[in-house]
Phi, psi and omega in degrees: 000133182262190203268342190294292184288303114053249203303335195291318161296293185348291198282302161339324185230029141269002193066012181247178164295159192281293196303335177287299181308304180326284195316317201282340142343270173302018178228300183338278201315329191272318167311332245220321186306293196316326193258331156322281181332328159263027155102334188290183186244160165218108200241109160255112239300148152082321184234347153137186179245161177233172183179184208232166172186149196230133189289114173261174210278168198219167169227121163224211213271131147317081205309324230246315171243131175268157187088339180247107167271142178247136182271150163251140178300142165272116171210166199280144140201146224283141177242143153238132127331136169263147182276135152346288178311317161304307171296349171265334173279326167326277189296326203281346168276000000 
Protein backbone atom coordinates (compact mmCIF):
# COMPACT_ATOMS: atom_id res chain seq x y z
CA UNK A 1 0.00 0.00 0.00
CA UNK A 2 1.48 3.65 -1.10
CA UNK A 3 0.66 6.88 0.86
CA UNK A 4 -2.18 7.52 -2.14
CA UNK A 5 -4.09 4.48 -0.75
CA UNK A 6 -3.21 4.93 2.59
CA UNK A 7 -5.17 8.23 2.80
CA UNK A 8 -8.00 6.65 0.38
CA UNK A 9 -8.55 4.34 3.28
CA UNK A 10 -8.10 6.85 6.12
CA UNK A 11 -10.76 9.06 4.48
CA UNK A 12 -13.15 6.31 3.74
CA UNK A 13 -13.56 5.42 7.07
CA UNK A 14 -13.14 9.11 8.53
CA UNK A 15 -15.54 10.52 6.65
CA UNK A 16 -13.19 13.31 5.22
CA UNK A 17 -11.60 13.84 2.06
CA UNK A 18 -8.98 12.04 0.32
CA UNK A 19 -7.06 15.60 -0.48
CA UNK A 20 -7.63 16.67 3.56
CA UNK A 21 -6.08 13.35 4.37
CA UNK A 22 -3.41 13.47 1.85
CA UNK A 23 -2.18 17.24 3.81
CA UNK A 24 -2.41 15.38 7.25
CA UNK A 25 -0.28 12.87 6.29
CA UNK A 26 2.07 14.74 4.43
CA UNK A 27 2.46 17.01 7.50
CA UNK A 28 2.78 13.82 9.93
CA UNK A 29 5.37 12.71 7.98
CA UNK A 30 7.34 15.86 7.60
CA UNK A 31 6.82 16.63 11.61
CA UNK A 32 7.80 13.18 12.78
CA UNK A 33 11.01 13.72 10.18
CA UNK A 34 11.75 17.26 11.51
CA UNK A 35 11.56 16.18 15.19
CA UNK A 36 13.75 12.70 14.57
CA UNK A 37 16.45 14.96 12.98
CA UNK A 38 17.16 16.60 16.01
CA UNK A 39 17.97 13.70 18.08
CA UNK A 40 14.06 13.31 19.85
CA UNK A 41 11.61 10.54 19.95
CA UNK A 42 8.28 10.46 19.01
CA UNK A 43 6.40 7.97 20.48
CA UNK A 44 2.91 6.27 19.73
CA UNK A 45 1.41 4.34 22.52
CA UNK A 46 0.09 1.05 21.00
CA UNK A 47 1.79 1.63 17.23
CA UNK A 48 5.82 2.34 17.98
CA UNK A 49 8.75 5.01 18.22
CA UNK A 50 10.71 6.39 15.81
CA UNK A 51 14.24 8.14 17.14
CA UNK A 52 17.56 8.65 15.30
CA UNK A 53 20.53 6.26 16.50
CA UNK A 54 23.65 6.41 15.44
CA UNK A 55 26.19 3.88 13.66
CA UNK A 56 29.84 4.04 14.64
CA UNK A 57 32.37 4.08 12.26
CA UNK A 58 33.40 0.31 10.85
CA UNK A 59 36.06 -1.10 8.47
CA UNK A 60 34.64 -4.01 6.13
CA UNK A 61 34.86 -5.57 2.78
CA UNK A 62 34.76 -3.72 -0.56
CA UNK A 63 31.82 -5.25 -2.37
CA UNK A 64 33.46 -3.97 -5.67
CA UNK A 65 37.74 -5.55 -4.68
CA UNK A 66 37.52 -8.44 -3.09
CA UNK A 67 40.08 -8.32 -0.30
CA UNK A 68 40.16 -4.55 0.21
CA UNK A 69 38.92 -3.17 2.83
CA UNK A 70 36.66 0.39 3.39
CA UNK A 71 36.28 2.35 5.69
CA UNK A 72 32.49 3.38 6.65
CA UNK A 73 32.06 7.08 8.13
CA UNK A 74 30.03 6.86 11.47
CA UNK A 75 26.32 8.20 11.20
CA UNK A 76 22.56 8.84 12.55
CA UNK A 77 20.11 6.98 10.99
CA UNK A 78 16.41 7.13 11.62
CA UNK A 79 15.07 3.59 13.40
CA UNK A 80 11.57 2.68 14.19
CA UNK A 81 10.25 0.25 16.78
CA UNK A 82 7.03 -1.50 16.99
CA UNK A 83 4.66 -0.99 19.93
CA UNK A 84 3.27 -4.03 22.09
CA UNK A 85 0.19 -3.53 20.14
CA UNK A 86 1.68 -3.80 17.05
CA UNK A 87 3.79 -6.64 17.21
CA UNK A 88 0.53 -8.62 18.63
CA UNK A 89 -1.26 -7.49 15.75
CA UNK A 90 1.20 -9.03 13.67
CA UNK A 91 2.09 -12.25 14.91
CA UNK A 92 -1.40 -12.72 15.14
CA UNK A 93 -2.62 -12.69 11.63
Amino acid sequence: MNKAELAAEIAARTNNTKKSVEEILASLCEVIQEIVAKGERVTLVGFGTFERRERQARETNNPQKPGQKIKVPAKKVPAFSAGKEFKERVAHK
